[in-house]
C-alpha positions in Angstrom: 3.7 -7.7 13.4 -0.2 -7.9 13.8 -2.5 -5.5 15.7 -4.9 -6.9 17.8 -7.9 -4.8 19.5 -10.1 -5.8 22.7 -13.1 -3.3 21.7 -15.0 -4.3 24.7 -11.9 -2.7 27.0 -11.6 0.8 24.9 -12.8 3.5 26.2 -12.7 5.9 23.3 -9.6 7.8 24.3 -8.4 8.5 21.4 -5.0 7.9 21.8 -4.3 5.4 19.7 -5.1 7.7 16.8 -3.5 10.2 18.1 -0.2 8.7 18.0 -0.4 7.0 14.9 -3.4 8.0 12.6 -2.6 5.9 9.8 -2.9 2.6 11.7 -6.0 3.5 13.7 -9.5 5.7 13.6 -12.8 5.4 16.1 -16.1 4.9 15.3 -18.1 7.7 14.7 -20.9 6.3 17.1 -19.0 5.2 20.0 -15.6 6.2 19.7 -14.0 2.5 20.0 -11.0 2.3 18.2 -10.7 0.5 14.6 -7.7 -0.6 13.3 -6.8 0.2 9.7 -3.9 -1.6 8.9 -3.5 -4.9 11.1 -0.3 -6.0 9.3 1.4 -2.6 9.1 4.7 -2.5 7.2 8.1 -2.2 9.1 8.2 1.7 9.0 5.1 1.7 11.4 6.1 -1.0 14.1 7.2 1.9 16.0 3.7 4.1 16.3 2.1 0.8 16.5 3.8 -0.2 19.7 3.4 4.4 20.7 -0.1 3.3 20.4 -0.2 0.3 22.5 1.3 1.8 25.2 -0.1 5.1 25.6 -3.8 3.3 25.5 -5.0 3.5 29.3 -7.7 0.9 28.7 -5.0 -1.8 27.4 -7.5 -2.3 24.4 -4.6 -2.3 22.1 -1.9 -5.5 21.7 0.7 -5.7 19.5 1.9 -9.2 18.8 5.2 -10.0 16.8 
């Protein structure tokens, strides 16, 4: 699994790290998210994918 973020589409939200704080954080500045594990192991797939779907800008993709 890789993470994939389209920065230009988040709107700071704060979703993402919401539902799975140890695969994302924002910027201080801006708020756009940062991913910080792009390659998360197995036990994360399933916040990854909470994440991806509870983003309302789509700036989060999870690819297999």
């Amino acid at each position: 699994m890789r993470i994939i973020t389209h920065e230009d589409n988040c709107i700071g939200s704060g979703n993402c790290v919401l539902s799975a704080p140890e695969l994302f954080d924002q910027r201080d500045e801006d708020g756009v998210v940062i991913v910080v594990d792009a390659e998360p192991g197995e036990a994360w797939h399933g916040a990854a994918r909470t994440a991806e779907s509870a983003c309302p800008a789509r700036a989060i993709e999870v690819r297999e």
